[in-house]
C-alpha positions in Angstrom: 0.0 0.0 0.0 1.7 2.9 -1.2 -0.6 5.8 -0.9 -1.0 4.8 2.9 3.2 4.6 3.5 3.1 7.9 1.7 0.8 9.5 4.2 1.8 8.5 6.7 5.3 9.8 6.2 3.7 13.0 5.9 1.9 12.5 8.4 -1.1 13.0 7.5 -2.3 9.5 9.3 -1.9 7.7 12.2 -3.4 5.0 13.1 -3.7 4.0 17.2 -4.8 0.4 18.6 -3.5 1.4 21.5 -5.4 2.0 24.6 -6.3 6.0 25.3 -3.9 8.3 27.1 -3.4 9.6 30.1 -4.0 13.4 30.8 -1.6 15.7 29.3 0.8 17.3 31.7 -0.7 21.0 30.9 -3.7 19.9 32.5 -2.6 18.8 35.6 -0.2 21.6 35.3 -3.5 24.0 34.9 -5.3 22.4 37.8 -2.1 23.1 40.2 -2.0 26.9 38.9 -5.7 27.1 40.2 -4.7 25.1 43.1 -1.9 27.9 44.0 -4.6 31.1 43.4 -6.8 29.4 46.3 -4.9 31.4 49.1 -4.5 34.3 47.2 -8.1 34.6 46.6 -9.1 33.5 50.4 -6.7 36.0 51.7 -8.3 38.8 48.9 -11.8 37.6 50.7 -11.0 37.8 53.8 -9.3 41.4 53.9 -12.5 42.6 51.9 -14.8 41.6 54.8 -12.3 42.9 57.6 -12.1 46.5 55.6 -15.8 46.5 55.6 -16.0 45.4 59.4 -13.6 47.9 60.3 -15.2 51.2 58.5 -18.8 49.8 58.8 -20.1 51.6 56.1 -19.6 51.9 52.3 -21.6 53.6 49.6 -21.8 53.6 45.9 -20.8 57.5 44.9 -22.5 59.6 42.0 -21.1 58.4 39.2 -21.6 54.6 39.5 -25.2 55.1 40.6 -25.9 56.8 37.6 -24.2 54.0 35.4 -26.7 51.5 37.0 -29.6 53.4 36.5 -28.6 54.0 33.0 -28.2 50.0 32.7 -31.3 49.4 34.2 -32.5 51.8 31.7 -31.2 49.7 28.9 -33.1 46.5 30.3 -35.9 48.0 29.8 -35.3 48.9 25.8 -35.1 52.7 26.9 -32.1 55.1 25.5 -30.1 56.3 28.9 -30.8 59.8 29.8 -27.2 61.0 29.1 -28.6 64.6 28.4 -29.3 65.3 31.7 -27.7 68.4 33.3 -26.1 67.1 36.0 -25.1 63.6 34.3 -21.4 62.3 35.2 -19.2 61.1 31.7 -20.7 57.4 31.1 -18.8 54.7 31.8 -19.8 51.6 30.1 -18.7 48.9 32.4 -20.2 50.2 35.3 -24.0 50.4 32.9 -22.8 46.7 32.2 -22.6 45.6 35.5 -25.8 47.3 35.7 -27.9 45.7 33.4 -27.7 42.1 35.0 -28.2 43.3 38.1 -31.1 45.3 37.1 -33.8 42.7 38.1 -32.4 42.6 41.8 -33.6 46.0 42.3 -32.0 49.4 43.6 -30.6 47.9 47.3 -29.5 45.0 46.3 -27.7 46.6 43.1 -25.8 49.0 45.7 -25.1 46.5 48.0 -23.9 43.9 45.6 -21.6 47.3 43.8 -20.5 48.3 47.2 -18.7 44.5 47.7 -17.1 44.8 44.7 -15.6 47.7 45.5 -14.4 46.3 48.9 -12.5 43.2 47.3 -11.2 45.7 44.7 -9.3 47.2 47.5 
């Protein structure tokens, strides 16, 4: 068979009997990287909720409550209002974290915004 030797010096086929193999080395190599993030993350958790124990209070500010008001507005199929006098710039990750938290309503929205901002630090 000639056509089949000259594939498969090209390598353009192979053919296996042999049983399947056993997981790649990048994988288990990927599952130790996320293995090694676990502390880093806990200890990223953990100084989040003592900051917010410490200060005992945390609010959104101005600008971020207008950007989830204006992506509740765009759940709703309505334009934002960014003609209003007083509007801040938009910022268009802050209306995207709006819009699926839009159905949780206004305290939850805040409350949810104002964690974020405590693991960001």
């Amino acid at each position: 068979m000639p056509a089949v030797e000259g594939l498969r010096a090209c390598g353009h086929l192979e053919l296996s009997l042999s049983a399947p193999k056993a997981p790649r080395a990048d994988s288990l190599q990927a599952v130790t990287r996320t293995l090694k993030h676990g502390p880093v993350v806990f200890a990223i958790l953990v100084g989040a909720l003592a900051l917010w124990l410490i200060t005992d209070v945390g609010f959104v500010n101005y600008d971020t409550l207008y950007g989830l008001v204006w992506g509740a507005q765009l759940t709703r199929g309505e334009t934002p209002q960014y003609g209003l006098p007083i509007a801040p710039t938009p910022h268009p990750l802050v209306e995207a974290i709006g819009i699926p938290l839009a159905p949780l309503g206004a305290s939850a929205t805040t409350a949810i915004v104002v964690a974020l901002a405590f693991i960001a630090l």
